[in-house]
N, C-alpha and C positions, 0 to 999 in steps of 0.2 A: 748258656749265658748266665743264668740263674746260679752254676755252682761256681762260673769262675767272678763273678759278682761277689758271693761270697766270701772266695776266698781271698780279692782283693780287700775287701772290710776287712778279715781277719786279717791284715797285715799294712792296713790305715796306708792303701793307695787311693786315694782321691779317683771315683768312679760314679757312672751313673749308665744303670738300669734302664734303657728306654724302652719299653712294651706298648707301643701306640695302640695298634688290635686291642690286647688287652683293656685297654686303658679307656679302649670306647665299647669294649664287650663284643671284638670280634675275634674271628681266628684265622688266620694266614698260615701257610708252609713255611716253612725254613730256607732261609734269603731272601725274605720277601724283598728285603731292601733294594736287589737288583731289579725291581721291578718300577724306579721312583718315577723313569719316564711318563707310566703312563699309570700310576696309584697315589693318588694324594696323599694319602695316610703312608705310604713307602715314600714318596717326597719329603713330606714333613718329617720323619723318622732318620732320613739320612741329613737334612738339613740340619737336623736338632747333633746329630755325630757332628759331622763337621765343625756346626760352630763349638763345640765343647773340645776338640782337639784343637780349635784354631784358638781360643780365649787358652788354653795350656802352653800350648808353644809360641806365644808373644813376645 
């Protein structure tokens, strides 16, 4: 996610970077996000997608 973050800046697509683990100093596997049912920080992670694709396609 990291290099295609990147390379969306390099070519000034409007994106964002959501690292929530990170962001609270923790570490998760990869997809965590399928997990939102039942991980708050995977809830809050996919909510914060959603609304950022929904606020784009309005």
């Amino acid at each position: 996610m990291n290099m295609m973050h990147d390379q969306l800046d390099a070519v000034v697509v409007e994106n964002v970077l959501i690292e929530p683990f990170a962001e609270k100093g923790e570490e998760k596997q990869h997809c965590f996000v399928a997990a939102e049912r039942v991980d708050a920080t995977a809830k809050d992670a996919f909510n914060r997608l959603v609304t950022f694709i929904d606020d784009k396609t309005k």
